[in-house]
C-alpha positions, -999 to 999 in steps of 0.1 A, spaced: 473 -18 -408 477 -55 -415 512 -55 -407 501 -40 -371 472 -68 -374 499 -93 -378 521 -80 -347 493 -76 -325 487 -116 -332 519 -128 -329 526 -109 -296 491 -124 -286 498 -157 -298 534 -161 -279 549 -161 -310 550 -192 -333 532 -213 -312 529 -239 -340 531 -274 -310 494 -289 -310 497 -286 -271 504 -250 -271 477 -245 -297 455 -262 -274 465 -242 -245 458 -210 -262 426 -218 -279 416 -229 -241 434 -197 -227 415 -174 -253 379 -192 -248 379 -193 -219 384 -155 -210 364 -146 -237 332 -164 -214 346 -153 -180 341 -118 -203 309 -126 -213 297 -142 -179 306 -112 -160 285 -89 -181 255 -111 -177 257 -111 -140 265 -76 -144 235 -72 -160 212 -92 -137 210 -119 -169 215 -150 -148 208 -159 -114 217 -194 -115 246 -210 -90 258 -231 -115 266 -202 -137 289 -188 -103 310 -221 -105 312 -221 -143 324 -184 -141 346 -184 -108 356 -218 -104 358 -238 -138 368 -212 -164 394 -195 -145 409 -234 -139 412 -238 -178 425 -202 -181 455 -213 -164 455 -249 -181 454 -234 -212 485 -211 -204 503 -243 -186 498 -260 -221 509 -232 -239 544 -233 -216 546 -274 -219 539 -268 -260 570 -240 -260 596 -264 -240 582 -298 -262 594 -277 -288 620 -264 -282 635 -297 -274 620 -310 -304 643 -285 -326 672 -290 -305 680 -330 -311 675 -326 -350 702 -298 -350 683 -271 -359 678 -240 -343 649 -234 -317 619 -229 -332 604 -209 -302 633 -182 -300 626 -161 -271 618 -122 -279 652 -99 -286 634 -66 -280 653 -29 -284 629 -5 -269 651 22 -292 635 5 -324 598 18 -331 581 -20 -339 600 -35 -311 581 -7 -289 548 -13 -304 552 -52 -295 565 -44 -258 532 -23 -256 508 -47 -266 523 -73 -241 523 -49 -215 491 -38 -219 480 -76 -222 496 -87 -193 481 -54 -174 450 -66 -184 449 -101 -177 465 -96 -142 434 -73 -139 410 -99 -150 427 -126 -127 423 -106 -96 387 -97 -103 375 -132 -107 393 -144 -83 381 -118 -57 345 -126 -67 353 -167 -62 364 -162 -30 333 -137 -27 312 -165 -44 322 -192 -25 313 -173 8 281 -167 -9 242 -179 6 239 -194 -33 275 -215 -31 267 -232 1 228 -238 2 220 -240 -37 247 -257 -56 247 -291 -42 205 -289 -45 196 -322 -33 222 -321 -4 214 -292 10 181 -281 -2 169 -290 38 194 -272 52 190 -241 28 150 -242 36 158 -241 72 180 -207 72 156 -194 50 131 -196 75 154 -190 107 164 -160 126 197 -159 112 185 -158 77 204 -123 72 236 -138 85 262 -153 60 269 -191 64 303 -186 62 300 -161 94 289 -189 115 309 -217 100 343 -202 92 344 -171 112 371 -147 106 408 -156 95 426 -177 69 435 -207 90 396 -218 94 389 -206 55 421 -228 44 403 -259 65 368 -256 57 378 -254 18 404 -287 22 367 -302 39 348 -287 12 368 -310 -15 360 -345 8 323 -336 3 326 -324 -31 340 -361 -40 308 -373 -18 287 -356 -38 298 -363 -72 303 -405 -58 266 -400 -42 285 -414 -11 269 -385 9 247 -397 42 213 -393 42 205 -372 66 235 -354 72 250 -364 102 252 -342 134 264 -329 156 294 -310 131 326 -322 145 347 -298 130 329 -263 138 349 -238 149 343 -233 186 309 -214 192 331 -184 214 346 -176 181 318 -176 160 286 -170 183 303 -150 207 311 -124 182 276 -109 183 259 -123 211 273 -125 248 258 -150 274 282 -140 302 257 -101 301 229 -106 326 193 -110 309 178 -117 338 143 -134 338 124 -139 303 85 -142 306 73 -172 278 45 -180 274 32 -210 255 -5 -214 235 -12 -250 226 -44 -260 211 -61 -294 218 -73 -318 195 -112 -314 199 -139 -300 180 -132 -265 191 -91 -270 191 -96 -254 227 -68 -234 235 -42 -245 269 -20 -218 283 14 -223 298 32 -194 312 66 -197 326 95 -173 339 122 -181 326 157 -176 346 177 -168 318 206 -153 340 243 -149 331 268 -130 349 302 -129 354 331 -120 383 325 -80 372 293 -79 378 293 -101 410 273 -131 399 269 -155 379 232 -174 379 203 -187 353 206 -207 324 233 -190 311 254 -202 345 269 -228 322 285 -204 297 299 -183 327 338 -171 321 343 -180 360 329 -213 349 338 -248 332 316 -273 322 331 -303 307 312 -334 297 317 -368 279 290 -380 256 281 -409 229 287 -393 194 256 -378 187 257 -359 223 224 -373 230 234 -395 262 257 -375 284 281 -406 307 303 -379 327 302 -344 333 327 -318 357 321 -286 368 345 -260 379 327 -233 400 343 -199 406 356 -209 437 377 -235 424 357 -265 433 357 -294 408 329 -319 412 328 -348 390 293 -366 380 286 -400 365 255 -411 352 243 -440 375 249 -479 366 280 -465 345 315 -473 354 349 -449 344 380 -452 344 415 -446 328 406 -466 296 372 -448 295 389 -414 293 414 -426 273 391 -435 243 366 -406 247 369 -362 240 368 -344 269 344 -318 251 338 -285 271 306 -271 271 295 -239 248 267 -225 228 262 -250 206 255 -281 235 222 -259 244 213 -239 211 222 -271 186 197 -260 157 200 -220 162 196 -220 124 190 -251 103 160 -259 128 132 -285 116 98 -284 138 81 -307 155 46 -311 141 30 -301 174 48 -273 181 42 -256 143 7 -264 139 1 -247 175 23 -218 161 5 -214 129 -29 -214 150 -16 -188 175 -9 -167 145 -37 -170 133 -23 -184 100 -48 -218 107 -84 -202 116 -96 -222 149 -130 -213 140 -123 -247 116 -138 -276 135 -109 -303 146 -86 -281 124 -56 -292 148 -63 -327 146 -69 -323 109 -40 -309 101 -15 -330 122 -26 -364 105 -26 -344 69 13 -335 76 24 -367 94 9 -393 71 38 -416 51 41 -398 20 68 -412 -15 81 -376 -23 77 -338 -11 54 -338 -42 30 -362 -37 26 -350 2 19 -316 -14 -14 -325 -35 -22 -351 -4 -26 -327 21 -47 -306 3 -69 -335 -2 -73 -347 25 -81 -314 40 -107 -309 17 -124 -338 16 -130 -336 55 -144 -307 50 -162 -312 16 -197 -311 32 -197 -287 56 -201 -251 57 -157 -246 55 -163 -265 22 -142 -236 -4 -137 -213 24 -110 -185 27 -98 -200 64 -97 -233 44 -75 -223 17 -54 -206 46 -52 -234 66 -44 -258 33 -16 -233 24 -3 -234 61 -2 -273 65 15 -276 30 39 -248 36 46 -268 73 51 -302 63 76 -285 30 96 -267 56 105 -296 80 99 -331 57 123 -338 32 124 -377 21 154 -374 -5 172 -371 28 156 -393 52 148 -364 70 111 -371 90 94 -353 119 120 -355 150 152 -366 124 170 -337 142 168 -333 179 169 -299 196 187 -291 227 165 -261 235 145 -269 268 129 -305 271 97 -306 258 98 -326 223 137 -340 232 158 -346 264 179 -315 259 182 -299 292 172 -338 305 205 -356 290 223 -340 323 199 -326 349 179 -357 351 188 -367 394 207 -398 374 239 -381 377 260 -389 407 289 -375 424 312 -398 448 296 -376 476 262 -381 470 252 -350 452 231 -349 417 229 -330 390 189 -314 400 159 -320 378 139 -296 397 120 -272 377 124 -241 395 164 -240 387 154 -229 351 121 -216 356 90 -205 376 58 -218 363 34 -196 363 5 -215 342 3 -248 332 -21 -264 307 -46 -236 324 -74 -226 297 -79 -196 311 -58 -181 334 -66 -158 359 -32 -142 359 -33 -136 322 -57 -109 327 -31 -92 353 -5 -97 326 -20 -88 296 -52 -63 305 
């Protein structure tokens, strides 16, 4: 039995392995597969949640596993030379075996069996780092500070069941291979603290949104019109409520089905919208169209001159998804627009006298840290309403809980991220979005603009009405 002991180590230890570096290397190797061992039971086991514990098991330790056997190789060919220029005979002979003789089998087997089981090992963990660094945890937890924001934001967004990877990679190796080789710039960021603060947008190096967005939804099918309608709550004693009801022309279309019309015009097959813009895309200097008939018009924003050397140092960028739908995930609210959400939802009671205007100056007041805003807005909710008959109230504690969980989902100082940090393309009510193009300040050499007028995107139906007759037609 020790004998077989004594075999089993040798064959384990690569045989006479006496160089400090190839000691090093196996006492790495070893280690280090022993916790990979140990890691992967505990995950197994639902022990550990933590995404540091998924770059410690699929990341680091597989990296010294395959130090430590590189070591272990450098230790063998140090010493061999080593044994060769004082004339004696190598020290790490290589293994004679005669699968005739019974040992020599016995050694074969435990190698075999070794190597059977580490190439097993090796492909597991490195199927579940690929499967880890795809994962929800690698890209919004690990770096916390960097991308807590963004994390908070697909958390709360429709696409919250989507996989990051699905919008930002998309399918194939070539945009995997590239957003990894990116991945390592902002790793060194990180670690420097070189990062921006905020992140800076747009993403220049998203894969185009007809590979990514285009895979499950599909502009070019006709939605036709889209009834929206809009609550907003004003900021008086009874936060009366304003109603805006618009149809909306969401359209689409293509050659098939024998037009092409709406919003979704733009993002036609028959049709090519290119533009050129500053670099945040927020000021739009040229823009060309391509209709299905073939004409090409060309518009310039007024008072601005191109030429040769204009197009020369600027992207032609052609219009998709993402010029419109910029935020469809990581979206940060305007204060406005979630406090009128929260009301309509009945998550903020308007039975609560100037609730509205309460609760906007609670969330945009200058606040140090995400900390101190959350004990602020408490108090200063309460102490409003310390003396009246809301004082300790359930709708108070609601609307409390509502205003913190608001200003926690969209505020993020760490990052320089404030109310209206990150513009949204969506429409033109908080930004210029739809604006940055169609606002009659684009001008073609024959006189024709790109129109402003409202009833290209939309009929309005109500506007700022409190109550609306047709309301009770559309809603009995």
């Amino acid at each position: 039995m020790k004998n077989r002991l004594l075999i089993y180590f040798r064959v384990l230890t690569l045989r006479n392995t006496t160089h400090p570096l190839g000691l090093l290397g196996l006492l790495a190797f070893y280690i280090s597969i022993l916790l990979i061992l140990i890691f992967l039971s505990l995950e197994t086991l639902g022990f550990h949640q933590s995404p540091y514990m998924g770059i410690v098991t699929f990341m680091a330790l597989p990296t010294c596993m395959v130090a430590g056997l590189g070591l272990v190789f450098l230790g063998r060919v140090l010493g061999r030379k080593g044994a060769k220029s004082d004339g004696t005979s190598p020290l790490y002979a290589f293994p004679n075996w005669d699968l005739n003789d019974h040992e020599h089998r016995r050694k074969f087997a435990v190698m075999l069996v070794t190597v059977i089981g580490l190439l097993t090992l090796t492909a597991m963990v490195s199927y579940r780092g690929v499967e880890f660094m795809e994962s929800e945890t690698f890209c919004g937890k690990t770096c916390h500070t960097v991308m807590q924001p963004e994390h908070v934001a697909y958390s709360n967004s429709p696409h919250s069941n989507v996989r990051c990877v699905d919008c930002h990679i998309g399918p194939g190796a070539g945009w995997f291979v590239k957003s990894k080789i990116s991945g390592i710039r902002q790793v060194f960021a990180v670690l420097g603290n070189t990062f921006s603060r905020p992140i800076e947008t747009p993403i220049h190096n998203l894969r185009p949104a007809r590979e990514t967005c285009e895979q499950c939804h599909w502009p070019e099918k006709f939605h036709g019109d889209r009834l929206m309608l809009k609550r907003h709550y004003q900021e008086d004693e009874d936060n009366t409520e304003l109603v805006n009801l618009l149809l909306l022309k969401v359209g689409g279309g293509s050659t098939e089905s024998g037009f092409a019309e709406g919003i979704h015009w733009h993002m036609s097959p028959d049709t090519k919208v290119e533009y050129i813009a500053d670099e945040k895309r927020e000021e739009i200097y040229w823009v060309r169209s391509a209709g299905a008939d073939g004409e090409v018009t060309e518009f310039v924003k007024d008072g601005f001159e191109v030429d040769e050397a204009f197009f020369a140092e600027h992207e032609i960028r052609q219009m998709d998804c993402m010029d419109c739908h910029n935020r469809p995930t990581h979206t940060f609210e305007e204060p406005g627009y979630a406090v009128d959400k929260a009301i309509a939802g009945n998550a903020i009671s308007v039975e609560l006298p100037y609730i509205k205007r309460e609760v906007m100056r609670a969330i945009q007041a200058d606040y140090a840290n995400r900390e101190e805003a959350d004990v602020a807005i408490a108090a200063s909710l309460e102490t409003f309403y310390a003396e009246g008959e809301w004082s300790g109230s359930e709708e108070l504690a609601f609307a409390i809980a509502k205003a913190r969980e608001i200003y926690l989902r969209n505020i993020f100082p760490e990052m320089g991220i404030d109310w209206g940090t990150y513009p949204n393309h969506i429409g033109h009510e908080y930004f210029p979005g739809c604006f940055r193009c169609h606002d009659d300040e684009h001008s073609s050499t024959e006189g024709a603009t790109i129109s402003q007028d409202c009833d290209n995107c939309h009929s309005i139906l109500a506007w700022e009405e409190k109550e609306p007759a047709i309301m009770d037609e559309l809603f009995p």
